[in-house]
C-alpha positions as CSV (number, residue, x, y, z in Angstrom):
1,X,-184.4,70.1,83.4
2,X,-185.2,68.3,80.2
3,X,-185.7,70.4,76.9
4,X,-189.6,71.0,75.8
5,X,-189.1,74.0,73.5
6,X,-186.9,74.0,70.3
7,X,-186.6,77.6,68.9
8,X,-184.6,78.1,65.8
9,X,-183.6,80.8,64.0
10,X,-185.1,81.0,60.0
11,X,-182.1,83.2,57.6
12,X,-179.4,80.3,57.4
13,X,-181.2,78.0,59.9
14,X,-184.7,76.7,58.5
15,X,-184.3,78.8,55.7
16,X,-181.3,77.5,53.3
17,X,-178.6,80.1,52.1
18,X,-179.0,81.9,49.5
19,X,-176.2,82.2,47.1
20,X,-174.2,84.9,45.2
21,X,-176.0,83.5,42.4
22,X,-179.5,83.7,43.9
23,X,-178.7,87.6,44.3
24,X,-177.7,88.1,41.1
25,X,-181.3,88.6,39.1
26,X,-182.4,91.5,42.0
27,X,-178.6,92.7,41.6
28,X,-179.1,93.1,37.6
29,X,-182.4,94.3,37.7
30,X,-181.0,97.8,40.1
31,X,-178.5,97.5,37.5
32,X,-175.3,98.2,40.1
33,X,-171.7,96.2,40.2
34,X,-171.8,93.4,42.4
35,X,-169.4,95.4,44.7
36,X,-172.0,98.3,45.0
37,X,-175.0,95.9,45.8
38,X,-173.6,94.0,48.3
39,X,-172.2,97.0,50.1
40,X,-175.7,98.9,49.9
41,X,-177.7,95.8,50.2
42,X,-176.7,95.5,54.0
43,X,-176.0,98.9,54.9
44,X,-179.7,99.9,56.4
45,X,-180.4,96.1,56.4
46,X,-180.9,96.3,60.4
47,X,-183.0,99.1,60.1
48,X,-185.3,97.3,57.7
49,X,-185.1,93.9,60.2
50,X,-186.5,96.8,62.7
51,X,-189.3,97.9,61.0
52,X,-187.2,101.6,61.3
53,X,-187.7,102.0,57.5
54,X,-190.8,99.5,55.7
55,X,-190.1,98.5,51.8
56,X,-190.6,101.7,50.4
57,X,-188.1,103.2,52.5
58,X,-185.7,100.8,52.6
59,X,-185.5,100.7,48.4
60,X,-185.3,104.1,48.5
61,X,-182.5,104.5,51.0
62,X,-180.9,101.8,48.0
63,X,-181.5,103.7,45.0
64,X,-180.5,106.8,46.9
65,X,-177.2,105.2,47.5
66,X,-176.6,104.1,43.7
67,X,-177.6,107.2,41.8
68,X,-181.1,105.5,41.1
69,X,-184.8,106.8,41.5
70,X,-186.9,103.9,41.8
71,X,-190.7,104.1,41.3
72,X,-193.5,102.1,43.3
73,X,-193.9,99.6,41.0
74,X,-190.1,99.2,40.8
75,X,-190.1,99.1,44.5
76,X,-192.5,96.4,45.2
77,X,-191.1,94.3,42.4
78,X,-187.5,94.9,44.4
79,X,-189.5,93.6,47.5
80,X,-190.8,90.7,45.9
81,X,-187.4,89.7,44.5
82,X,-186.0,90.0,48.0
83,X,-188.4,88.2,49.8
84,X,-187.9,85.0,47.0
85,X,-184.3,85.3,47.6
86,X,-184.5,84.7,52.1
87,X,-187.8,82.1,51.2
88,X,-186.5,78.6,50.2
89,X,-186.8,76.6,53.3
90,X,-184.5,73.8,54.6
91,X,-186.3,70.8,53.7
92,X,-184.9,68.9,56.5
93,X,-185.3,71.2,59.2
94,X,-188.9,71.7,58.0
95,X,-189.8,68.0,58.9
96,X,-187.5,68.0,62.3
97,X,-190.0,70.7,62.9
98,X,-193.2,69.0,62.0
99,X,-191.7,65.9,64.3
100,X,-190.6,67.6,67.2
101,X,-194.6,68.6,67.1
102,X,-195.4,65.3,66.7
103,X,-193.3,64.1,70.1
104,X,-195.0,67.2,72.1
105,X,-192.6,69.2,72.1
106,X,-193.2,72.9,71.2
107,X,-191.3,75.0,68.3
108,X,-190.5,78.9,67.5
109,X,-188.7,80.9,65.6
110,X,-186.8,84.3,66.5
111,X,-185.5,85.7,63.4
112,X,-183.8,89.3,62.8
113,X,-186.0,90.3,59.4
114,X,-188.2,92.6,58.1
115,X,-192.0,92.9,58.6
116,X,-192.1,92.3,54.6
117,X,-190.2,89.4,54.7
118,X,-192.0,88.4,57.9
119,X,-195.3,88.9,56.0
120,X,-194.6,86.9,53.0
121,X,-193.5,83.8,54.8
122,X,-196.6,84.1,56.8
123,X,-198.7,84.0,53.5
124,X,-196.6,81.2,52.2
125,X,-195.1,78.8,54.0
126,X,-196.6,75.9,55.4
127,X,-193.8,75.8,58.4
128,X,-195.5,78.6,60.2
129,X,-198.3,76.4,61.4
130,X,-195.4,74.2,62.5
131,X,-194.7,76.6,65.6
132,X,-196.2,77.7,69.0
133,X,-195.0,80.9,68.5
134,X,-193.2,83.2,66.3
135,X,-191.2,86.4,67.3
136,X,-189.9,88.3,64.0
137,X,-187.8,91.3,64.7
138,X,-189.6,93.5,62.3
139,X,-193.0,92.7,63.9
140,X,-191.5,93.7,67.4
141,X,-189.3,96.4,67.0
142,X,-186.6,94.2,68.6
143,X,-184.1,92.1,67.2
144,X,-181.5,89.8,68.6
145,X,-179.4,89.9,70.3
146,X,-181.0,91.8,72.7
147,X,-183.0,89.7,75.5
148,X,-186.3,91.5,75.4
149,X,-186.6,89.4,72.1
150,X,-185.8,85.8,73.7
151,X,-187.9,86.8,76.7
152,X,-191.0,87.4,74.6
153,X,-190.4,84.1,72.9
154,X,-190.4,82.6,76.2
155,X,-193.5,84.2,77.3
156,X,-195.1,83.1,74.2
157,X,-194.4,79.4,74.6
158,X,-195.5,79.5,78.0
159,X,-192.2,77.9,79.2
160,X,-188.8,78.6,81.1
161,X,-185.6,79.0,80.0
162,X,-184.3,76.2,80.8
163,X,-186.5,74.2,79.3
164,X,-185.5,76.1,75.7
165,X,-183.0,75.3,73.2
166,X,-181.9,77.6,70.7
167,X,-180.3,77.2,67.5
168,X,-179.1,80.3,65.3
169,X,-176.2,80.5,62.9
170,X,-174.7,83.2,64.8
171,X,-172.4,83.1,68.1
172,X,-173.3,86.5,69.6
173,X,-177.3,85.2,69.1
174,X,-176.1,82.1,71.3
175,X,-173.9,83.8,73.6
176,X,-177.2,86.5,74.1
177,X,-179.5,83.2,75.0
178,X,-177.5,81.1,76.9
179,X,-176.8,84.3,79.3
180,X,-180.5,84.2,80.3
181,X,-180.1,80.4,80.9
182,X,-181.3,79.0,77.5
183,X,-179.3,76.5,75.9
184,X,-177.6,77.1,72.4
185,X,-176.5,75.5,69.6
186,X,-174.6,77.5,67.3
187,X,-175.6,76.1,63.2
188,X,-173.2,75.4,60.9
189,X,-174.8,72.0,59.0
190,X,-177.4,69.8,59.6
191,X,-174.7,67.4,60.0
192,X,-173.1,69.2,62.6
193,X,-176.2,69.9,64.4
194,X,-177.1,66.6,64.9
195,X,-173.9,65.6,66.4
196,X,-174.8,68.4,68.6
197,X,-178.0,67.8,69.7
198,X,-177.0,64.2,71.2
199,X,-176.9,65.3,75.0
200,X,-180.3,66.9,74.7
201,X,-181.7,63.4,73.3
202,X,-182.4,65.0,69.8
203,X,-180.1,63.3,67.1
204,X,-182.3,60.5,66.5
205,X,-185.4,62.7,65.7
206,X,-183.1,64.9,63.1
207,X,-181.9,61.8,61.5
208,X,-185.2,60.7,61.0
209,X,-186.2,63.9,59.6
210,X,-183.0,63.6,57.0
211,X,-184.2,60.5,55.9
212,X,-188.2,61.6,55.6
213,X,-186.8,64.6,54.0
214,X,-184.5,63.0,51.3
């Protein structure tokens, strides 16, 4: 059955990767060793992708953690930060997007984030009108990899899955979508990726969208 969905995941796929260096201004502004941020910064991180604890819970859990007492204002500056950090998008994935669109095929996004994150990129990127659907873990209470999530993308798009391909960054994501039948990609470049989409008839499109992109 020939592919007429692309879903793709956003942290690390059609979003770029942040850097140590992009962390560092939140990182100096909590005023913690890098050590002590990193650690803390992903210890209730799944529990904020789950909508379990929203912003003001999650920062607080944080401060808790370091010995600091952060007020609201703090907070939603914290929040802001964060959300700059996970929104620079992946130029080149962007436009493979918009022409996947343009070839009829349909486009999605599952992504394991938080309902702020989830909110911001709705208010401010343009790639979001790109897609037939988006499932966001902290908007569903559901994050990959379990199925539920891949099967309400599915229902969303209307289509089967075997008609989907899924790219995500992450093997147990892929494993997770190619045991309900979807096929999976697992990212690691651009350049990688297109050398992977060649039996699904893809390449061509991405290398297009590399050189509209440039």
């Amino acid at each position: 059955m020939p592919i007429t969905s692309v879903i793709l995941d956003y942290g690390c796929v059609l979003s770029l990767v942040p850097t140590p260096a992009d962390f560092e201004p939140l990182r100096k502004v909590i005023g913690v060793d890098p050590a002590a941020f990193k650690e803390t910064y992903w210890r209730y991180r799944d529990a904020y992708d789950l909508d379990a604890l929203d912003a003001a819970a999650y920062w607080q859990e944080f401060g808790r953690d370091v010995g600091r007492n952060f007020s609201p204002a703090h907070i939603h500056k914290l929040a802001a930060m964060d959300c700059e950090i996970w929104g620079k998008p992946n130029l080149v994935l962007v436009e493979w997007v918009r022409l996947l669109r343009g070839r009829g095929l349909k486009t999605a996004v599952i992504s394991n984030i938080s309902r702020s994150l989830g909110d911001h990129l709705r208010r401010t990127s343009k790639w979001v009108g790109l897609c037939n659907h988006i499932c966001f873990s902290g908007e569903l209470g559901i994050m990959k990899p379990n199925p539920a999530i891949y099967h309400a993308c599915l229902e969303g798009l209307g289509e089967t899955a075997p008609q989907a391909l899924f790219i995500d960054d992450r093997e147990p994501n892929i494993k997770a979508a190619r045991a309900l039948g979807i096929e999976g990609i697992v990212f690691h470049s651009t350049e990688q990726l297109q050398t992977d989409l060649e039996p699904y008839g893809l390449a061509e499109s991405l290398a297009e969208a590399k050189s509209r992109a440039r």
